[in-house]
VEXDREN-2710 file (C-alpha; in Angstrom, 1 decimal):
% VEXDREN-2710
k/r/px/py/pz
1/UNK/21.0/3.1/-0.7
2/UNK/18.3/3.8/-0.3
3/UNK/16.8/3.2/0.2
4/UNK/20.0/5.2/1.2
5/UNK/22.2/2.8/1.1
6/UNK/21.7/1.5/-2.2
7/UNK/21.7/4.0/-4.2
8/UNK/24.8/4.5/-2.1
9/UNK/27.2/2.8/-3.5
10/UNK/25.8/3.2/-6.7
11/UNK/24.0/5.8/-7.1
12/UNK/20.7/4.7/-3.1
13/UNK/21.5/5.5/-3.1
14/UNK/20.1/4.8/-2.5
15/UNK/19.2/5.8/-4.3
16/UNK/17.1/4.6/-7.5
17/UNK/15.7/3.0/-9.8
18/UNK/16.2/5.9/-11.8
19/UNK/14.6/5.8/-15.0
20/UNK/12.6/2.8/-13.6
21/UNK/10.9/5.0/-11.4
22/UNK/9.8/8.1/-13.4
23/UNK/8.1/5.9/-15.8
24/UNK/6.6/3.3/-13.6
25/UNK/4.7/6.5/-11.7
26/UNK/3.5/7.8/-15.3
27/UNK/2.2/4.3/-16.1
28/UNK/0.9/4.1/-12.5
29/UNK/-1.1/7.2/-12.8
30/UNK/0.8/8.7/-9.8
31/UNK/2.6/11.0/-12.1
32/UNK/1.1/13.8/-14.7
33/UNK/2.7/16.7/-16.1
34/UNK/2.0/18.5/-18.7
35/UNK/5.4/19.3/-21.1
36/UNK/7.0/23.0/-20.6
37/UNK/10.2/24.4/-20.6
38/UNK/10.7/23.3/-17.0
39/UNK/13.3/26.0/-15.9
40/UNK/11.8/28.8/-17.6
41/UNK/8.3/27.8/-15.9
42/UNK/11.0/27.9/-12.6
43/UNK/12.5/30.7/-13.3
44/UNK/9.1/32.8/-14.1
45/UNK/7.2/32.8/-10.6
46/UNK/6.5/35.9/-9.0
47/UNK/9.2/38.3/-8.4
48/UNK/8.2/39.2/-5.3
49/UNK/8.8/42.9/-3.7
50/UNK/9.9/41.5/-0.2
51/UNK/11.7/44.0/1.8
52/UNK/15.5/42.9/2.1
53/UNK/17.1/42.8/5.5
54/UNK/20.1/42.1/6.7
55/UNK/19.3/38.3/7.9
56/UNK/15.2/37.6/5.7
57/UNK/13.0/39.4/3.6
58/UNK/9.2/39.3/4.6
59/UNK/7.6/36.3/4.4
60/UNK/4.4/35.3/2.0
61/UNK/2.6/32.9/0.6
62/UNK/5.1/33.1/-2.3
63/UNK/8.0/33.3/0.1
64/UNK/7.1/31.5/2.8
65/UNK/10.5/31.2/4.7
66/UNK/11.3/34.6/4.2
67/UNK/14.3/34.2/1.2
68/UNK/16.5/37.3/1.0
69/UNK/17.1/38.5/-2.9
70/UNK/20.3/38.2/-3.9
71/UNK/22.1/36.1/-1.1
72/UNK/24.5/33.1/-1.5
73/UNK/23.4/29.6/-1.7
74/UNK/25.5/26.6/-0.6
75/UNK/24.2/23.5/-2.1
76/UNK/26.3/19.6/-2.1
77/UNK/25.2/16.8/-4.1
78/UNK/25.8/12.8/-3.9
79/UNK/27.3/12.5/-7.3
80/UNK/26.4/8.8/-7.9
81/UNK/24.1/7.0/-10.4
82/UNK/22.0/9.8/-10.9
83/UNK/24.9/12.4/-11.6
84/UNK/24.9/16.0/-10.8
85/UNK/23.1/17.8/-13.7
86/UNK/19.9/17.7/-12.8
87/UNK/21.3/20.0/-9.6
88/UNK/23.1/22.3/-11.5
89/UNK/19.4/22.6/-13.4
90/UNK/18.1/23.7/-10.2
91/UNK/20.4/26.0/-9.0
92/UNK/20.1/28.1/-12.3
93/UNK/16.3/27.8/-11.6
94/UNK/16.7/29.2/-8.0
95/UNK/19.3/31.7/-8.8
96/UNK/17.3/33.4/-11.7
97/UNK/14.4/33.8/-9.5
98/UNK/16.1/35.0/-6.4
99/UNK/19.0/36.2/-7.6
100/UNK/21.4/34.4/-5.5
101/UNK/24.7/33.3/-6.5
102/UNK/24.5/29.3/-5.7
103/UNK/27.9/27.5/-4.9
104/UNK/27.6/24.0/-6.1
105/UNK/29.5/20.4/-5.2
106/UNK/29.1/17.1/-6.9
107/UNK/31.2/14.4/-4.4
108/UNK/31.3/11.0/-3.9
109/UNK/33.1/11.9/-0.7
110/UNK/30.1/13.6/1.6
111/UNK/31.4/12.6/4.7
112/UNK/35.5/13.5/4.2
113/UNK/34.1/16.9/2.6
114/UNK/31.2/17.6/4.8
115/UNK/31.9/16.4/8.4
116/UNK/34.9/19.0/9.2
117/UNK/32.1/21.9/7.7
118/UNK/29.8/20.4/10.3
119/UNK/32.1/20.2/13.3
120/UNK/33.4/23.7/12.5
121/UNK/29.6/25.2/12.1
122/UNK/29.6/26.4/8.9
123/UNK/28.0/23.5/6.8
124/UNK/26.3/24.1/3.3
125/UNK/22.5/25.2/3.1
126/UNK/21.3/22.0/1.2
127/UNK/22.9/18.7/1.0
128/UNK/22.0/15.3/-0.9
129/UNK/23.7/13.5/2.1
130/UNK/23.4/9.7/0.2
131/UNK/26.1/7.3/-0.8
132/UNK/28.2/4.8/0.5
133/UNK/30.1/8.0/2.2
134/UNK/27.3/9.6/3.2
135/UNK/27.2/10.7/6.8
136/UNK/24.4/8.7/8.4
137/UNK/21.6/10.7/9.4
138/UNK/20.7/9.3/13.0
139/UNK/24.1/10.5/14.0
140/UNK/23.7/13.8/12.6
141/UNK/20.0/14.4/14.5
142/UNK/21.6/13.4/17.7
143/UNK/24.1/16.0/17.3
144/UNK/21.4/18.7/16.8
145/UNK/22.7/19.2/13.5
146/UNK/19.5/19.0/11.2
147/UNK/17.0/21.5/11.1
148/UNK/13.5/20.7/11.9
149/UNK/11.9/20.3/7.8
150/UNK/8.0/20.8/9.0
151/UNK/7.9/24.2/7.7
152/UNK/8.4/22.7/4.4
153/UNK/5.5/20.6/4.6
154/UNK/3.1/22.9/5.8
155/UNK/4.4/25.5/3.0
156/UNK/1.8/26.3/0.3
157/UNK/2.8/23.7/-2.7
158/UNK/4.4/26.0/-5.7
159/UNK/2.2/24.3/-8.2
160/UNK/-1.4/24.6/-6.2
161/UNK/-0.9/27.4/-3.3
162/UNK/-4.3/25.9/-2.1
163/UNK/-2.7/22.5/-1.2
164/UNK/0.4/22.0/1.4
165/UNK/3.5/20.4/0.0
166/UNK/2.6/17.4/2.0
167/UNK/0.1/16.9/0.7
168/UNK/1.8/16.6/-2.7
169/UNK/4.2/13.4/-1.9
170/UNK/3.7/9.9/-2.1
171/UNK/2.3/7.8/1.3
172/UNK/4.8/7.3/3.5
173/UNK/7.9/9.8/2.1
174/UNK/7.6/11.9/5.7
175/UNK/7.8/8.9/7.9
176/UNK/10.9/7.9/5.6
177/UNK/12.2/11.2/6.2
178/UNK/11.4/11.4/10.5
179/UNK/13.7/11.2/13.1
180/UNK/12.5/10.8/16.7
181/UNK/9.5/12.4/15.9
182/UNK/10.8/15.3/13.5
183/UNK/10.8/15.2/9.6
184/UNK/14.6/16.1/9.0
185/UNK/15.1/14.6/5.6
186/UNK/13.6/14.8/2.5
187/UNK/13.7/11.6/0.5
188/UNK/13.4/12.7/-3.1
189/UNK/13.6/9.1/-4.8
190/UNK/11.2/6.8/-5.4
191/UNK/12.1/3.1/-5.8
192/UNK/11.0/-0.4/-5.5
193/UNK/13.4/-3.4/-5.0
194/UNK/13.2/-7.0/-5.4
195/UNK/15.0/-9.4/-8.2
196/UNK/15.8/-8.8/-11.7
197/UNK/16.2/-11.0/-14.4
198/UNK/17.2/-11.1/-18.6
199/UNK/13.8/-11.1/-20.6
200/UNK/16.2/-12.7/-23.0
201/UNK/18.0/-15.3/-21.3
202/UNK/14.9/-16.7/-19.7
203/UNK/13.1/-16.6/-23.4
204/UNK/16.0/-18.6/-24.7
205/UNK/16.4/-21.5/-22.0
206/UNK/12.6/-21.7/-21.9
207/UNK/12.1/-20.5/-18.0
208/UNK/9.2/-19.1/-16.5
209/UNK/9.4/-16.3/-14.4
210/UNK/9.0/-18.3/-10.2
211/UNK/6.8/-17.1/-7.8
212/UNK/7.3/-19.1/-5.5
213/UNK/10.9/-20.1/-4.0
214/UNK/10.8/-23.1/-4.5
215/UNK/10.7/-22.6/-7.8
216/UNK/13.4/-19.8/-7.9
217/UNK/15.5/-22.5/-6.5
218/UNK/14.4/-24.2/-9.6
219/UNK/15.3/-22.1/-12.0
220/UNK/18.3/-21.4/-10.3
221/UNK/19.3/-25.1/-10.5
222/UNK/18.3/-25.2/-14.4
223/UNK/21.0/-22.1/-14.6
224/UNK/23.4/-23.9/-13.2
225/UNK/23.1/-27.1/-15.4
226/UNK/23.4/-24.7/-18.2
227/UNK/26.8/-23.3/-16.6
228/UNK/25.6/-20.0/-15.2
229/UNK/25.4/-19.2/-11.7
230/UNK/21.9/-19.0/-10.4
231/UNK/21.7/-16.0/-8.3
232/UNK/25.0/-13.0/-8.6
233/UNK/24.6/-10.8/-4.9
234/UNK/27.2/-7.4/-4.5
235/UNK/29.0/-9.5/-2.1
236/UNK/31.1/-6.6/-0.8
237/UNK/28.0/-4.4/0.3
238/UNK/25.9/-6.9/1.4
239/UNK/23.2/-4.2/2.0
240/UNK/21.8/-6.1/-1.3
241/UNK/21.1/-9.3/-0.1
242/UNK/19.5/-8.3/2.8
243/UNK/17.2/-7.2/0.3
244/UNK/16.0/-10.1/-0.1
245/UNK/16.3/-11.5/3.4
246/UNK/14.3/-8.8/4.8
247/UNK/11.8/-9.2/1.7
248/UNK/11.3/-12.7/2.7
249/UNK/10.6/-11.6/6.3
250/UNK/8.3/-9.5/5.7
251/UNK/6.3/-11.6/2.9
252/UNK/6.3/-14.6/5.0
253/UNK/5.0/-13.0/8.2
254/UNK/3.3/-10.0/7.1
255/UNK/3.3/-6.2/8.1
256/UNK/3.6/-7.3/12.1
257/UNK/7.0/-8.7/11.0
258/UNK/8.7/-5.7/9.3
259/UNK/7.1/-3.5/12.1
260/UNK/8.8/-6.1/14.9
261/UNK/12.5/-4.9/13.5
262/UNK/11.8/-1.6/13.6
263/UNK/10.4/-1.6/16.4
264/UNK/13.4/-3.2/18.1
265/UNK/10.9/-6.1/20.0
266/UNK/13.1/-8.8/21.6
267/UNK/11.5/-11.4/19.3
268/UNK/12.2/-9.9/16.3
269/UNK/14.4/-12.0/14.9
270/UNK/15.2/-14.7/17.8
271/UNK/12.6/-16.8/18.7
272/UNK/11.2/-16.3/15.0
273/UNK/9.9/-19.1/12.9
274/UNK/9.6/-16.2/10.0
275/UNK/12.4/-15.0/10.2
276/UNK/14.4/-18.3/10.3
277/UNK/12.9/-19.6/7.6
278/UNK/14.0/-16.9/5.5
279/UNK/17.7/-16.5/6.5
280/UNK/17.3/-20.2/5.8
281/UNK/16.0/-19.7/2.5
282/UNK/18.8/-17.8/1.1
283/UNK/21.4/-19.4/2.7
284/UNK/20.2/-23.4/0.8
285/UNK/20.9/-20.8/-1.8
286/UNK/24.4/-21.1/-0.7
287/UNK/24.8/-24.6/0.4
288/UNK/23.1/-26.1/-2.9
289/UNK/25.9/-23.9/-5.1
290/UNK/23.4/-21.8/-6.7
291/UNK/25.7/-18.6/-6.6
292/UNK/27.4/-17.1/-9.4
293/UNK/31.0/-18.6/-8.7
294/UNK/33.2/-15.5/-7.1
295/UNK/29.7/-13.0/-6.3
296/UNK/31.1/-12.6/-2.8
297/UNK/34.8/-10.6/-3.4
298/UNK/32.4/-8.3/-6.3
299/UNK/31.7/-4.9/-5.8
300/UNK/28.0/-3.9/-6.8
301/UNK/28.7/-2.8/-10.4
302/UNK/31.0/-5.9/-11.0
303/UNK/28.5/-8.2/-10.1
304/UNK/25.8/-6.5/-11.9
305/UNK/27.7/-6.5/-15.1
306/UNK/28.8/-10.0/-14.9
307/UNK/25.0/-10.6/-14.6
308/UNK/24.6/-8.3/-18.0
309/UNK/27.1/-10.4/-19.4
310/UNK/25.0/-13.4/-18.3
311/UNK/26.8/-15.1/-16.0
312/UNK/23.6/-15.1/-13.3
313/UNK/19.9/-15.5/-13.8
314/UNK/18.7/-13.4/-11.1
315/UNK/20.3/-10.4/-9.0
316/UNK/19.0/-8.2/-6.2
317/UNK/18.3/-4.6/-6.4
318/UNK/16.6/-1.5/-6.2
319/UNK/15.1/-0.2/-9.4
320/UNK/18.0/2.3/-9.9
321/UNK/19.7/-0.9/-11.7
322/UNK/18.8/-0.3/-14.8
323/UNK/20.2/3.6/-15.1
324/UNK/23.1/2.2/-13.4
325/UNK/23.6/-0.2/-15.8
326/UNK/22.8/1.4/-19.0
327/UNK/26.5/1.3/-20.4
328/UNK/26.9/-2.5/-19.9
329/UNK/23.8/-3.8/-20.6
330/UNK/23.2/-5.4/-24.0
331/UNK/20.6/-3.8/-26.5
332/UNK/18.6/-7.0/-26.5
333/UNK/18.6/-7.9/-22.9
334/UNK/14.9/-6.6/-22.2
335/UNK/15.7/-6.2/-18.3
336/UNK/12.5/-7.7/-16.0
337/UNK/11.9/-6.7/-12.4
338/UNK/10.6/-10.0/-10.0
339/UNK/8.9/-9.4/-6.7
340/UNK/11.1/-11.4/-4.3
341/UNK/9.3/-15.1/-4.7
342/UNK/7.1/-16.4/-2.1
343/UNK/8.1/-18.8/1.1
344/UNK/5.3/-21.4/2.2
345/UNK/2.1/-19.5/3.9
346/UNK/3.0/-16.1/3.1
347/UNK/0.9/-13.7/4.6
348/UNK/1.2/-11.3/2.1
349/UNK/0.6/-11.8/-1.9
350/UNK/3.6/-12.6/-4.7
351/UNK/2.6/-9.5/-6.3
352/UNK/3.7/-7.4/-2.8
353/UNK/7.2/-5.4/-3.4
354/UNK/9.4/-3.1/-1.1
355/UNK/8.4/0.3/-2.3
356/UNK/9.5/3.8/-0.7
357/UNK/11.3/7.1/-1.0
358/UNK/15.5/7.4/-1.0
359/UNK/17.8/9.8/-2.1
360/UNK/17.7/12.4/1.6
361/UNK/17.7/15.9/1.0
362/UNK/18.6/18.0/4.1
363/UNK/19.1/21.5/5.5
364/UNK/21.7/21.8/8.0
365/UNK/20.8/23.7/11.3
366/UNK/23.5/25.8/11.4
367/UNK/23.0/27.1/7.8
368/UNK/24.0/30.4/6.6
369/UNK/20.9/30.6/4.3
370/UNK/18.5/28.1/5.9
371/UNK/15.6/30.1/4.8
372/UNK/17.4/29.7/1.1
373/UNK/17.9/25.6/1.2
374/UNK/14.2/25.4/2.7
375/UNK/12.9/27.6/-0.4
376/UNK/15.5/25.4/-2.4
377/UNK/13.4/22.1/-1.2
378/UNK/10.2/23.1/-1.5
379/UNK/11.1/23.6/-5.1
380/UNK/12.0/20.6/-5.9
381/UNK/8.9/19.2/-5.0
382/UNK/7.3/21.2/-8.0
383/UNK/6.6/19.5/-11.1
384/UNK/8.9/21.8/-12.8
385/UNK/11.8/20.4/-10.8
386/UNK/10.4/17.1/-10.4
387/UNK/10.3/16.6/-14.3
388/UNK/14.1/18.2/-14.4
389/UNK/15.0/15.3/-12.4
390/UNK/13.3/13.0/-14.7
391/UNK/14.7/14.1/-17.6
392/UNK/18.3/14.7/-16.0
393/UNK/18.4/11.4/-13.4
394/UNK/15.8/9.4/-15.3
395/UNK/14.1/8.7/-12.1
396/UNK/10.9/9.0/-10.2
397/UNK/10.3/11.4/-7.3
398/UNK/8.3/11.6/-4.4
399/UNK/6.0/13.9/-6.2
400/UNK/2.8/12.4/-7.3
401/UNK/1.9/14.8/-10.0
402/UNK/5.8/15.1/-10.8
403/UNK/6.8/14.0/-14.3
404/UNK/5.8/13.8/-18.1
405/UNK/3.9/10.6/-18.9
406/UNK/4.7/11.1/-22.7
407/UNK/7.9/8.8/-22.3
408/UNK/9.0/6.0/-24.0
409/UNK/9.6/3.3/-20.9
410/UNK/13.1/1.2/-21.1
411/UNK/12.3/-2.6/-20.0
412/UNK/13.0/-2.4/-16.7
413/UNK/11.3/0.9/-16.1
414/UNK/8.5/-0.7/-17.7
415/UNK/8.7/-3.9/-16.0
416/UNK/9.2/-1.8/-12.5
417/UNK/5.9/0.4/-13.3
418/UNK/3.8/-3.1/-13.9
419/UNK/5.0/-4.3/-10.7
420/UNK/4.2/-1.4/-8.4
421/UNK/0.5/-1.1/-10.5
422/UNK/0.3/-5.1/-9.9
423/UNK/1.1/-4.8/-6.1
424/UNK/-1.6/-2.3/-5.4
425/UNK/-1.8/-1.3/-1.7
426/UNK/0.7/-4.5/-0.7
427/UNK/4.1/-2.2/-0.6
428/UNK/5.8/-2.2/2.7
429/UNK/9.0/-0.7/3.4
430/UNK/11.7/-1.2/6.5
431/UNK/12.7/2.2/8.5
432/UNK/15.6/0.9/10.7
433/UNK/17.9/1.5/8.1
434/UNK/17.4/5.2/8.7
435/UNK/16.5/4.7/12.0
436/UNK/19.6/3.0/13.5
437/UNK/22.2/2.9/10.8
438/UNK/24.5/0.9/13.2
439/UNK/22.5/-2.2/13.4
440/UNK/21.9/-2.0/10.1
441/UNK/25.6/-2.3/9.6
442/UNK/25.6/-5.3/12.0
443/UNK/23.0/-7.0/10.8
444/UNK/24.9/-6.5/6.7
445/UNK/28.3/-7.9/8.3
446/UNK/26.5/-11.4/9.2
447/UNK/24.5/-11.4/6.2
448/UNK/28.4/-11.3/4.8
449/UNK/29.6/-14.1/7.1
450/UNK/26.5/-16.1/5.7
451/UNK/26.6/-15.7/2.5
452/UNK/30.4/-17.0/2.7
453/UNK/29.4/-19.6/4.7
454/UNK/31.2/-18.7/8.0
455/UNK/28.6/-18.6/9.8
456/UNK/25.1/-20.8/9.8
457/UNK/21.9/-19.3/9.8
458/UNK/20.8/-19.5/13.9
459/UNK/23.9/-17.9/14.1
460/UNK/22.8/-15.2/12.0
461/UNK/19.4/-14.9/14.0
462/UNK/21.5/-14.4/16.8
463/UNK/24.1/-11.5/15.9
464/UNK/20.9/-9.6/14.2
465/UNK/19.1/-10.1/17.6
466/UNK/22.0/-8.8/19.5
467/UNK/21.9/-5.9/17.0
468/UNK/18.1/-5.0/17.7
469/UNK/18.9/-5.2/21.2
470/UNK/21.8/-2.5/21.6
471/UNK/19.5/-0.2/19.0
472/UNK/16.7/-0.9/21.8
473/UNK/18.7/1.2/24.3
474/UNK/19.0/3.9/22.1
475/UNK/17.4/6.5/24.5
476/UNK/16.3/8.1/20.8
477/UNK/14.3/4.7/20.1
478/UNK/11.1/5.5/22.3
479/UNK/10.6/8.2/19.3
480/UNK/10.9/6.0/16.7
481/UNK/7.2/3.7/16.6
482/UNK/5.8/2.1/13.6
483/UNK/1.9/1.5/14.4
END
């Protein structure tokens, strides 16, 4: 989910496009890496002589937060679409070149295992704190309880001591990761989302690939002559079709859109032609009977597989789909990503996709071996660990030098990397999510009521008004400006 949410509840959560992702950043160019035995490459780097003390060893260019030898590391992973080896990878890295003894938890659960750690002040060193249970961020940087990650950015990169890490990630990967004005989470995932589609099906019955909606709704209606629902949604997370409602916001009225909602500006959804239209776009989705019949009461995967079954010609996702879907999708289905198809005077192009960084890495304050999980983080954005992930998660990180290019692409991965080359500089990507997970919440439980046709789309305009507005007083908020 992606970002956190998404891969959330299936991963990203939020999140991603897993195997989508790596590739589509080798094709892209963002990613180059030469092949090497990634964890012996780890596990080689400079044994340094730091002395040992009781609470850090001395710090260096090669140690840089001052990692005792031989401590204990703490680390918890979202176990979700991505799995847990790729961690277990790393901590085997990290141990054979510190020689710690790493502790290690794959959970679905984060919150029920994590929050009693936290309120009783002895929380892990590093935790993938993602899912549908993960325990929202905003809430855990109110309560003091996420160190300050700026260290980790200025660190000398482990790859090229002459460059920062920052300077090492893809645009826009620290604002995903800042709360009121600190960087406090490392987004590791990289991920596009939009609509997906069967290269197959649409070969068979002759469609074209729309562009515009007008011409989704097209389709959609073709699909439905031919007794398959137009467009399946995970009706019980409705994070997904928000998707495409916020897609269609930001399309239709441009960057100054997007930037209204997370800004929280009392017009950012009431009062707003754009952002009407678009509710209003998905819901004639609803009132012409374009659904998939029953897409509401589904859970993520069960939609997503009655769309691999081809029940649907179009479902909304991030680009972890296709990893998550590897089991139940058929040999021949040749999966396609779609940018979310253009409304009428569309300030930005067809070609312009939601692209960012998911997946949030943290280091709890009250750590026992912060220096450890900071080391532990840094790490990861090396190549060596970076191109573990690939191979392990089949997904793209934040890295831009971070994975092997010499990969055969699966469909969507491919179809994911030709998108993000095609849109160029036109990605955009919504922050209130992470910023104020409660109206994000709010604004998902009337996308919920909409789709089921409880409520009408004003009414929708409304309740997510009401929701900027209460995020507004968020004394926190002031910190939290897109420009």
């Amino acid at each position: 989910m992606g970002s956190t949410s998404a891969h959330g509840e299936n991963s990203d959560g939020a999140g991603l496009g897993r195997r989508d992702l790596i590739k589509r950043s080798a094709a892209l160019g963002l990613i180059t890496v030469p092949t090497m035995g990634v964890l012996s490459a780890c596990a080689s780097g400079g044994e340094e002589k730091t002395a040992n003390g009781p609470a850090q060893a001395a710090k260096s260019p090669e140690n840089p937060f001052g990692v005792t030898k031989g401590g204990k590391l703490d680390v918890v992973v979202f176990k979700g679409g991505f799995g847990d080896d790729y961690a277990k990878a790393w901590e085997a890295a990290f141990d054979k070149k510190w020689g710690t003894t790493s502790s290690h938890l794959g959970t679905q659960e984060i919150t029920a295992k994590l929050q009693p750690r936290f309120n009783g002040g002895n929380p892990p060193d590093v935790v993938d704190d993602a899912g549908a249970q993960m325990i929202k961020l905003d809430v855990l940087f109110k309560g003091g309880q996420l160190a300050d990650l700026t260290a980790v950015l200025d660190a000398p990169s482990p790859d090229d001591p002459a460059k920062k890490v920052r300077d090492t990630l893809i645009a826009g990967t620290v604002q995903q990761g800042t709360q009121g004005g600190k960087f406090v989470a490392l987004n590791y995932v990289y991920t596009v989302f939009g609509l997906w589609y069967s290269g197959k099906l649409f070969k068979e019955k002759g469609w074209t690939a729309p562009k515009t909606w007008d011409e989704f709704l097209a389709v959609c209606a073709k699909a439905k002559e031919a007794g398959i629902g137009g467009l399946a949604h995970q009706g019980k997370f409705p994070y997904y079709i928000n998707v495409v409602i916020m897609d269609l916001i930001a399309k239709k009225g441009g960057l100054d859109a997007m930037k209204a909602i997370d800004n929280l500006e009392p017009n950012a959804f009431e009062g707003n032609a754009t952002a009407l239209a678009a509710v209003e776009a998905v819901y004639e989705v609803v009132e012409k009977g374009l659904l998939m019949p029953g897409t509401n009461g589904l859970t993520h995967t069960e939609s997503q597989t009655a769309w691999n079954q081809y029940k649907a010609a179009f479902i909304p996702s991030g680009s972890w789909l296709e990893n998550e879907q590897l089991k139940q999708t058929p040999e021949d289905f040749d999966m396609k990503f779609l940018p979310v198809p253009l409304l009428a005077d569309s300030k930005l192009p067809f070609e312009a996709i939601r692209a960012g960084a998911g997946e949030p890495f943290i280091v709890p304050e009250k750590a026992a071996n912060k220096a450890g999980g900071m080391e532990f983080l840094r790490s990861m954005l090396s190549r060596e660990w970076s191109t573990v992930f690939a191979q392990q998660a089949n997904s793209l990180t934040v890295v831009k030098d971070g994975v092997d290019p010499n990969v055969k692409l699966r469909p969507g991965t491919q179809s994911a990397v030709e998108a993000l080359k095609g849109a160029g500089d036109n990605t955009f990507n919504y922050l209130y999510t992470e910023w104020y997970s409660e109206m994000g919440t709010e604004i998902e439980n009337a996308s919920n009521e909409l789709m089921a046709q409880r409520i009408q789309p004003k009414e929708w305009i409304k309740r997510a008004q009401a929701a900027v507005d209460k995020a507004a007083k968020d004394p926190n908020a002031k910190n939290n400006k897109r420009s």
